[in-house]
N, C-alpha and C positions, 0 to 999 in steps of 0.2 A: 423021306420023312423029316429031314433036317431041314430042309429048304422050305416044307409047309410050316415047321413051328417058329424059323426065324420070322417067317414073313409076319406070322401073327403076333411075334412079339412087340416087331414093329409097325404094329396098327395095318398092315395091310391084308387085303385081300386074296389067301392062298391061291384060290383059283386066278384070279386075275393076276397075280404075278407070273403063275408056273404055263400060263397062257400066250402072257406078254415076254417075255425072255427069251423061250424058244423062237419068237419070229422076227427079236433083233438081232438075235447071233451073227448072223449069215454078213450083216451088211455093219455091224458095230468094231470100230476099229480095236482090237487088241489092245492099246496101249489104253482104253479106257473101261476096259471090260471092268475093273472093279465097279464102274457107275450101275453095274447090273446084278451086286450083290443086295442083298433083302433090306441089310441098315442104309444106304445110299438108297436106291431102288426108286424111281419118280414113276407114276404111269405116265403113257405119251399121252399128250393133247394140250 
């Protein structure tokens, strides 16, 4: 629940964030993982 209100705080897209994070995990380097919290948070494209 905490990770759908951050993302709304920061103007994004709950579902599209809690959609898009899970399938960068796998392949996102560790030392930049914070780039995948809600207040940083960019969608790909």
């Amino acid at each position: 629940m905490s990770l759908v209100h951050s993302a709304k705080l920061h103007c994004h897209d709950p579902w599209a964030y809690l959609k898009d994070v899970p399938t960068r995990l796998p392949t996102h380097l560790n030392s930049r993982i914070d780039e995948l919290l809600p207040h940083l948070w960019q969608p790909a494209g």
